[in-house]
C-alpha positions as CSV (number, residue, x, y, z in Angstrom):
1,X,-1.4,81.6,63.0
2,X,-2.4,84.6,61.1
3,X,-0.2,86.3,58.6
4,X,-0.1,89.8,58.4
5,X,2.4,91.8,56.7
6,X,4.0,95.0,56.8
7,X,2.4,98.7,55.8
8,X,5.2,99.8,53.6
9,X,6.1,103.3,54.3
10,X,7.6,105.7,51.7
11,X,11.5,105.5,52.0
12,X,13.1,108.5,53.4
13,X,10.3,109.4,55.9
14,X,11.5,110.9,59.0
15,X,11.1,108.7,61.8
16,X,9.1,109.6,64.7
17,X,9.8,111.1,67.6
18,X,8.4,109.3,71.1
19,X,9.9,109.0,74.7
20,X,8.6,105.1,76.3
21,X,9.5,103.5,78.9
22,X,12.2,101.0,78.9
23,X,11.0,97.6,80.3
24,X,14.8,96.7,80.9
25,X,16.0,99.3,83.2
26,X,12.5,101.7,84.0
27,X,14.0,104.6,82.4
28,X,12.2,106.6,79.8
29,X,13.6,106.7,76.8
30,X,13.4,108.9,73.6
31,X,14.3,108.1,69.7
32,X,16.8,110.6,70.1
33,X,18.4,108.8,73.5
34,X,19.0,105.8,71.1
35,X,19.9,106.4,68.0
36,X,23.5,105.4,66.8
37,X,25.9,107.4,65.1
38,X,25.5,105.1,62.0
39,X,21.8,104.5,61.9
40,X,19.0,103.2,63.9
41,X,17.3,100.1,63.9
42,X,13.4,99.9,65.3
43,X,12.3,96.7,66.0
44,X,7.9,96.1,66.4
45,X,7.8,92.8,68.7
46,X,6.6,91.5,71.5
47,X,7.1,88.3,73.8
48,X,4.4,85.6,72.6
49,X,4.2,85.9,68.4
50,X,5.2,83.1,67.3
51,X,7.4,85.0,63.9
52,X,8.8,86.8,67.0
53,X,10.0,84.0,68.4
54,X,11.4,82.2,65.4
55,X,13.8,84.4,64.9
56,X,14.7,86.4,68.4
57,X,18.0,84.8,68.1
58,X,19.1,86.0,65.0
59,X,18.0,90.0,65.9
60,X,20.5,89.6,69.7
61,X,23.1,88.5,67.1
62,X,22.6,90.9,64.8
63,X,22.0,93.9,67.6
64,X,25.7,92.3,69.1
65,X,27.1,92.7,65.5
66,X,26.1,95.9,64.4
67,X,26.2,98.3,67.8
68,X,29.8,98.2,67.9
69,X,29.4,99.8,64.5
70,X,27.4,102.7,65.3
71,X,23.9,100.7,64.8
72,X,21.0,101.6,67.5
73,X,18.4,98.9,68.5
74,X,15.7,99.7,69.9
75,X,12.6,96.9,70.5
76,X,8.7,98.4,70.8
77,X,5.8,96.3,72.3
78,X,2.7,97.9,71.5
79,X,0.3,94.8,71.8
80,X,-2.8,96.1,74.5
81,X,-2.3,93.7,77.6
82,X,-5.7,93.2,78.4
83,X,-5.9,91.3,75.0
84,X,-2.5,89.6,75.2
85,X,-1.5,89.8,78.9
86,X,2.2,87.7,78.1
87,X,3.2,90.8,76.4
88,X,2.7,93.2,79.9
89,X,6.0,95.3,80.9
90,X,6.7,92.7,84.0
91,X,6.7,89.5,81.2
92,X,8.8,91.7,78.9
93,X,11.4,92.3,81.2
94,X,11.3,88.5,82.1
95,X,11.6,87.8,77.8
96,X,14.1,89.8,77.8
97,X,15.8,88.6,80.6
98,X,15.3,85.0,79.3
99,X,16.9,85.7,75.7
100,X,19.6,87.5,76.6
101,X,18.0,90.7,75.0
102,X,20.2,93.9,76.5
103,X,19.2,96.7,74.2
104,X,16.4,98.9,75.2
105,X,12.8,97.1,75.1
106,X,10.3,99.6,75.5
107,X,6.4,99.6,75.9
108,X,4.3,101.4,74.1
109,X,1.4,101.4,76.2
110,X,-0.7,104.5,74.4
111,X,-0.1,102.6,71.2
112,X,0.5,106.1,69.4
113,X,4.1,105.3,68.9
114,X,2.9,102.2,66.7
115,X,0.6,104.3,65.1
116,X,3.2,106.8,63.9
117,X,5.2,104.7,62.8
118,X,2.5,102.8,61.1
119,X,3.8,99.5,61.9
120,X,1.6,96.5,61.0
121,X,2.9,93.2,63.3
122,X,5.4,91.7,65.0
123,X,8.5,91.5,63.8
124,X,8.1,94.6,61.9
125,X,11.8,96.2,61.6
126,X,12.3,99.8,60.1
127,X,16.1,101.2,59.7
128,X,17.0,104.6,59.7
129,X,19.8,106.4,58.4
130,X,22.0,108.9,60.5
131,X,20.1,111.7,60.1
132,X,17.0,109.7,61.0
133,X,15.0,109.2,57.4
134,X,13.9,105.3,56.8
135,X,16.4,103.6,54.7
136,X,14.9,100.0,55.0
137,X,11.7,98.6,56.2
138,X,11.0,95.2,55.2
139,X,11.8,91.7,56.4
140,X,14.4,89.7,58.2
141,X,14.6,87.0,55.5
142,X,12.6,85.0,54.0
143,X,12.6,82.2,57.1
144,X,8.9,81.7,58.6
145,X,8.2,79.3,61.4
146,X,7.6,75.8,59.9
147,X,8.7,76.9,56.3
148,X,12.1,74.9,56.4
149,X,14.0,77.7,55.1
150,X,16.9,78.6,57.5
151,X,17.4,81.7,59.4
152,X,19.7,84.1,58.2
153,X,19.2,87.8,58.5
154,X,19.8,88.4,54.9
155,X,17.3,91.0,53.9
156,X,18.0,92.9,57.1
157,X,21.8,92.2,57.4
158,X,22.2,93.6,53.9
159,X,20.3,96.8,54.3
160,X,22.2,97.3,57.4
161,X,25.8,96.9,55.4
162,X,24.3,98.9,52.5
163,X,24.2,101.5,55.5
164,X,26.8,101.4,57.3
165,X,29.4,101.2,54.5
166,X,27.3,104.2,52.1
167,X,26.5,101.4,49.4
168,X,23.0,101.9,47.3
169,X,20.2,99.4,48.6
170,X,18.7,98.0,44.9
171,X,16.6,95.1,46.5
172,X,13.2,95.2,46.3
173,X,12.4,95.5,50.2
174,X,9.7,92.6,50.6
175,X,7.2,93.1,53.8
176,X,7.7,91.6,57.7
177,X,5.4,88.9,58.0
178,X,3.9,88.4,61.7
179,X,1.4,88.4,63.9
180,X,-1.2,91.4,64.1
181,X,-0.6,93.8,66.3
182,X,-3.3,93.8,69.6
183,X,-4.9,96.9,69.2
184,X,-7.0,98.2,71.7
């Protein structure tokens, strides 16, 4: 299982624009369409990576904490199909399906939307502030598969309070660790 970690981005760059289509409902959605009145949460994943699956559970229960807040959450797949077919748009809406996963889940199929936001592997989570400048890219916690350390949230459920409530983030914002992404 390789080990690839985050490209960290300058904090306060704007995030991207796109309009993908959602896996979940077949609409089309833009970053615009989904961002929350408090902030926005972008979530890099996609249905097979094993990091992604370690801790899927812990980003529905943070999604079903923070909406109700103001906090969008939005989930990319950018991985090329032809090199990792469990991640096509029919199997996403099954994962989805399967964990219980109701906020947007959209493919990138171009992979330009990855690109732009220069995102690395999967989990790779970048929050955004409300007037859409990067306020936190970095890890979940510091929970791998087969490390022994227990899922949390910490890293991620911290920046998110730091946000929501206008505190200062002073942590050193380590780097998502996951699988490549499939480029084409």
């Amino acid at each position: 299982m390789a080990q690839t970690p985050s490209n960290m981005i300058p904090i306060g760059t704007l995030a991207p624009n796109f309009k993908l289509k959602d896996t979940n409902s077949n609409y089309n959605y833009s970053f615009e369409d989904l961002k929350g009145s408090k902030g926005t949460l972008v979530i890099f994943m996609c249905n097979h990576c094993p990091f992604v699956l370690h801790v899927v559970s812990e980003v529905i229960m943070i999604a079903n904490d923070y909406r109700v807040q103001g906090l969008g959450v939005i989930a990319i797949s950018s991985n090329d199909v032809k090199k990792s077919p469990q991640d096509s748009p029919e199997m996403m809406t099954e994962f989805a399906f399967q964990n219980k996963i109701d906020f947007p889940y959209l493919y990138d199929e171009s992979q330009e939307v990855a690109k732009a936001f220069d995102a690395a592997c999967t989990p790779d989570f970048y929050l955004f502030d409300n007037q859409n400048r990067l306020f936190y890219h970095g890890q979940l916690d510091d929970s791998r598969p087969n490390n022994g350390i227990p899922l949390s949230g910490s890293d991620l459920r911290n920046a998110i309070d730091a946000l929501i409530y206008n505190r200062s983030l002073n942590e050193i914002q380590k780097p998502s660790i996951g699988c490549g992404i499939k480029w084409k």
